[in-house]
C-alpha positions in Angstrom: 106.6 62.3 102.8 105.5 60.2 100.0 103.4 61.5 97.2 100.2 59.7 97.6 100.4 61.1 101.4 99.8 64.6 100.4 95.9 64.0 98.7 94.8 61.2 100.9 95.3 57.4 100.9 94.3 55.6 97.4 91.0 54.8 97.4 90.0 51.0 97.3 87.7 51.3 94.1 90.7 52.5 92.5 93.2 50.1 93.5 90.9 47.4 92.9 89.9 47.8 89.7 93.3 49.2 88.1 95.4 46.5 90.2 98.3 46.1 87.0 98.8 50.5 87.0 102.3 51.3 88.6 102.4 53.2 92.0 103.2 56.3 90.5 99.7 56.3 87.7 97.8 55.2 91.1 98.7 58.6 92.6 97.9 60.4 89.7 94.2 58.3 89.8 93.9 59.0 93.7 95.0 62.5 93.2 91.9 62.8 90.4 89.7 61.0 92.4 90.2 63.0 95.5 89.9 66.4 93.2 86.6 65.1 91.8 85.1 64.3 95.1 86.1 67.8 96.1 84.4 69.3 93.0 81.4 67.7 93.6 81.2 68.6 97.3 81.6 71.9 96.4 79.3 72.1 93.7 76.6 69.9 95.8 76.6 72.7 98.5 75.8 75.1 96.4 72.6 73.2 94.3 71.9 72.0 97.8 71.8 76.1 99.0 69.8 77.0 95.8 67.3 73.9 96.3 67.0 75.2 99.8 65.9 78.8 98.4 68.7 80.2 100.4 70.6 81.8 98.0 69.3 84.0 95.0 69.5 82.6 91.6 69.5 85.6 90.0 72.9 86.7 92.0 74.1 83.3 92.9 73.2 81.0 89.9 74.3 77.2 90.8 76.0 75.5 88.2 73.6 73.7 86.5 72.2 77.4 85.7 75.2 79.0 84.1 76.1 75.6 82.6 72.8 75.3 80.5 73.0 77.9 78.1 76.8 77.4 77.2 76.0 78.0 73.2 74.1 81.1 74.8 77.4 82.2 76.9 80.0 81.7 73.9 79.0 84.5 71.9 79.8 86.9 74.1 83.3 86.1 73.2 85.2 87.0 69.8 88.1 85.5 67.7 89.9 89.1 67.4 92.0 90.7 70.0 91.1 94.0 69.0 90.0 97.0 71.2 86.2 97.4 71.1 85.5 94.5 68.6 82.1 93.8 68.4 81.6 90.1 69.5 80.8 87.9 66.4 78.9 84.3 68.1 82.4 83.1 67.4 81.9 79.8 69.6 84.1 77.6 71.4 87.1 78.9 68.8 86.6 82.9 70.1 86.5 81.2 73.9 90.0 79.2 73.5 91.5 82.1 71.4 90.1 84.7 74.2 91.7 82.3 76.8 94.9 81.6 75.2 95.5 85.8 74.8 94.8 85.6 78.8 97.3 82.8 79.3 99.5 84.2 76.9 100.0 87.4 79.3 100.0 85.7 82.7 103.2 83.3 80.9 105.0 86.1 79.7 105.0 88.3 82.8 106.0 85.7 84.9 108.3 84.2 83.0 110.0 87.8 82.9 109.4 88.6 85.6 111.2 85.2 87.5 114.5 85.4 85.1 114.4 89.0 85.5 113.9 88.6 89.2 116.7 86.2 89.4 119.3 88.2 87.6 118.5 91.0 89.6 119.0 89.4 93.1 121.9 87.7 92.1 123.5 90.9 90.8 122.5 92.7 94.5 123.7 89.6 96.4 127.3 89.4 95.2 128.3 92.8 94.0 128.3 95.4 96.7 127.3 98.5 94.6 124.8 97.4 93.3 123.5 95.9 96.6 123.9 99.5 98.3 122.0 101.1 95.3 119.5 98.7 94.8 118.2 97.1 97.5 116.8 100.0 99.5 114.6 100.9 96.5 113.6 97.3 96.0 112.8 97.8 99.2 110.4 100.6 99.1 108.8 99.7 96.0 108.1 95.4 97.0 105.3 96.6 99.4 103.2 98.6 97.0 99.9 96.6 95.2 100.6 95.6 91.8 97.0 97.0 91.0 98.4 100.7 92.1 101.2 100.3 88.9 98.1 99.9 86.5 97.8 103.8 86.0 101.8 103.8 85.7 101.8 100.5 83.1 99.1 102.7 81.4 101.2 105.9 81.0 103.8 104.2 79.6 102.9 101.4 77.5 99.3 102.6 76.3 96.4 100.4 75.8 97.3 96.9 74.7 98.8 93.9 76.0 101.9 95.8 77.6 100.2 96.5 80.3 98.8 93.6 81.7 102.0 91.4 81.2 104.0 94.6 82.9 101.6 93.9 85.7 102.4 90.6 86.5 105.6 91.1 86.0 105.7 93.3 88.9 103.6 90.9 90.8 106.7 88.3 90.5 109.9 90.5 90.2 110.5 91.9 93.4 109.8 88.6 95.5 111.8 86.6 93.3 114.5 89.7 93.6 114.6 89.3 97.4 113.8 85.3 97.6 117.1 85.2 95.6 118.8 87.3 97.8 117.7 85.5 100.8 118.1 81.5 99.1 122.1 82.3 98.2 122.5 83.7 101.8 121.1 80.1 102.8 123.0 77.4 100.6 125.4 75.3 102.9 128.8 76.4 103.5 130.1 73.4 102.9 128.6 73.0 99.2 130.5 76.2 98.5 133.7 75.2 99.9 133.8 71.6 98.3 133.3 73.2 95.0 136.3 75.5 95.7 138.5 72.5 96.9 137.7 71.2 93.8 139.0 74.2 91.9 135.8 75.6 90.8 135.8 79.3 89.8 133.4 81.6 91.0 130.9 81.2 88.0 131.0 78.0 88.2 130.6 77.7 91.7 127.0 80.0 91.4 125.7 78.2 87.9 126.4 74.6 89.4 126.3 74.8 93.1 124.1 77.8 94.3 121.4 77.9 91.6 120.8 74.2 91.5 120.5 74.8 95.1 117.9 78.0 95.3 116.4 76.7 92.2 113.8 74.4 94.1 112.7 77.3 96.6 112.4 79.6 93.7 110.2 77.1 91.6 108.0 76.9 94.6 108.3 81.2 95.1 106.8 81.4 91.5 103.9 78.9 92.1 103.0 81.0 95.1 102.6 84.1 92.7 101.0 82.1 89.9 97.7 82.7 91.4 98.1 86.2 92.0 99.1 86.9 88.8 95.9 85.4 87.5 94.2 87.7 89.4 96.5 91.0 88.3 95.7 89.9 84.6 92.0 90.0 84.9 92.1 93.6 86.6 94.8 94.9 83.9 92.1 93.3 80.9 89.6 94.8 82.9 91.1 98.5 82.3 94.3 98.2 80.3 93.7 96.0 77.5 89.8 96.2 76.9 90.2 92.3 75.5 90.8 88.6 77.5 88.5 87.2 79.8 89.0 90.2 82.6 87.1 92.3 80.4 84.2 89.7 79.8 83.6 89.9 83.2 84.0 93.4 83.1 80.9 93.7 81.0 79.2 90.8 82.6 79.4 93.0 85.8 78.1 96.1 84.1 75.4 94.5 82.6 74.5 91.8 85.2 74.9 88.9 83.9 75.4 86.7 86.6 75.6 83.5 84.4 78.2 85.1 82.7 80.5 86.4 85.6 80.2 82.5 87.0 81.1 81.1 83.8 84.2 83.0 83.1 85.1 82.7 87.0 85.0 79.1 86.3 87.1 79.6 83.3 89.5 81.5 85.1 89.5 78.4 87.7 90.5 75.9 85.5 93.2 77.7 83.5 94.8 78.9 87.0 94.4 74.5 87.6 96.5 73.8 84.7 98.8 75.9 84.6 99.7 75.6 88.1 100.2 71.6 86.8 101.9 72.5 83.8 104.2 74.5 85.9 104.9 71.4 88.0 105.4 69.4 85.5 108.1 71.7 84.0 109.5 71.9 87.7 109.6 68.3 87.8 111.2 68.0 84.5 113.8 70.6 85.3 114.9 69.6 88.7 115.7 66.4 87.9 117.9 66.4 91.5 115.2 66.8 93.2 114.1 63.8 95.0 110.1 63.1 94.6 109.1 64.4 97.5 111.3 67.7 96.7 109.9 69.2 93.9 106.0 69.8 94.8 
């Protein structure tokens, strides 16, 4: 399956008027052509509902609402990262500094959390003690909420930033501890045994055979959990770090400020956007085996 495929045939506006671009910046267009339309379907409904007088401004404020008063909206947010600092009317500065502390933790976590994860199931696949010792209490601790380790992260790292990244790194570990488990178990027999014709050792063999192999799976493992560990972050900022854009719509909540709550959500929307295509990007990059329609 080609590229383009995935988000629709190429529009003819687009091909049209950009008729010198290469196939592959005419996917890229189609893809943010298709993604605007979707937007605005979206955000339509919604006006459309509000112009209706079906849904209640005051809970449900359409866009164009909690758009207006965006210099009204920013100074909520502060520059610092402290616990309880007063917000100064820092601006659009204190909003990208607030959202890069937020991004800052989701990165962190997973990125623990997947080489972490990967160590971890490799270790349990191939040595037998381990496995035996291991498994059964990855096992019984995979299925509990990351949200229920909160009052746990909180114990033992105290109020900070500890928390939240120790949150979604729990969100990623254990399903990238068994994913790896379960990927080695599927890489061809026969990549394994050309690589020991070919008088490959064992490390070799797993570095240059069985990781480039489970590599693609696990990229795609860790995109899945991406989003949920934007969601993990706001709840841990909420409680366990008292700063980041979870706790701005912590207070929005508590003081009803509906224009606030959509405003961050929206926030929230778009950083969860890019860094999903950042990640692919760095997927891409990495594995440059793949074929293009591999690596998605």
């Amino acid at each position: 399956m080609t590229s383009h495929a995935r988000i629709g045939p190429i529009p003819a506006p687009v091909r049209a008027a950009l008729p010198g671009l290469s196939p592959a910046w005419r996917r890229r267009l189609a893809s943010l052509f298709w993604g605007l339309v979707s937007l605005g379907l979206f955000a339509g409904l919604w006006e459309g509902l509000w112009a209706l007088d079906l849904v209640n401004p005051l809970l449900l404020p359409p866009p164009h609402l909690f758009l207006a008063d965006i210099p009204g909206t920013l100074r909520y947010f502060d520059r610092s990262n402290r616990i309880g600092s007063l917000a100064g009317g820092g601006g659009v500065a204190a909003l990208l500094i607030t959202m890069g502390w937020t991004t800052m933790r989701v990165f962190v976590g997973l990125g623990l959390g997947f080489v972490c994860g990967v160590l971890v199931g490799a270790l349990v696949h191939y040595v037998r003690a381990l496995r035996n010792l291991l498994l059964p209490t990855v096992l019984l601790l995979a299925p509990i909420s990351p949200v229920a380790w909160l009052p746990v992260a909180i114990f033992v790292f105290g109020i900070g930033d500890k928390p939240a990244i120790f949150l979604v790194f729990i969100t990623l570990f254990f399903t990238i501890v068994l994913s790896t488990g379960a990927q080695i178990e599927s890489v061809p027999k026969t990549y394994i045994h050309v690589a020991r014709i070919m008088g490959a050792t064992g490390r070799q063999t797993f570095w240059r055979v069985v990781l480039p192999a489970i590599l693609p799976s696990l990229f795609m493992t860790l995109r899945l959990n991406l989003f949920a560990a934007w969601m993990v972050v706001l709840i841990a900022e909420t409680v366990g770090v008292g700063t980041g854009l979870g706790q701005i719509t912590s207070m929005a909540r508590s003081t009803f400020n509906a224009k606030l709550v959509f405003f961050t959500m929206a926030i929230v929307g778009v950083l969860g956007f890019l860094s999903d295509f950042a990640l692919r990007q760095v997927q891409r990059k990495m594995l440059w085996w793949v074929g293009p329609g591999g690596a998605r």
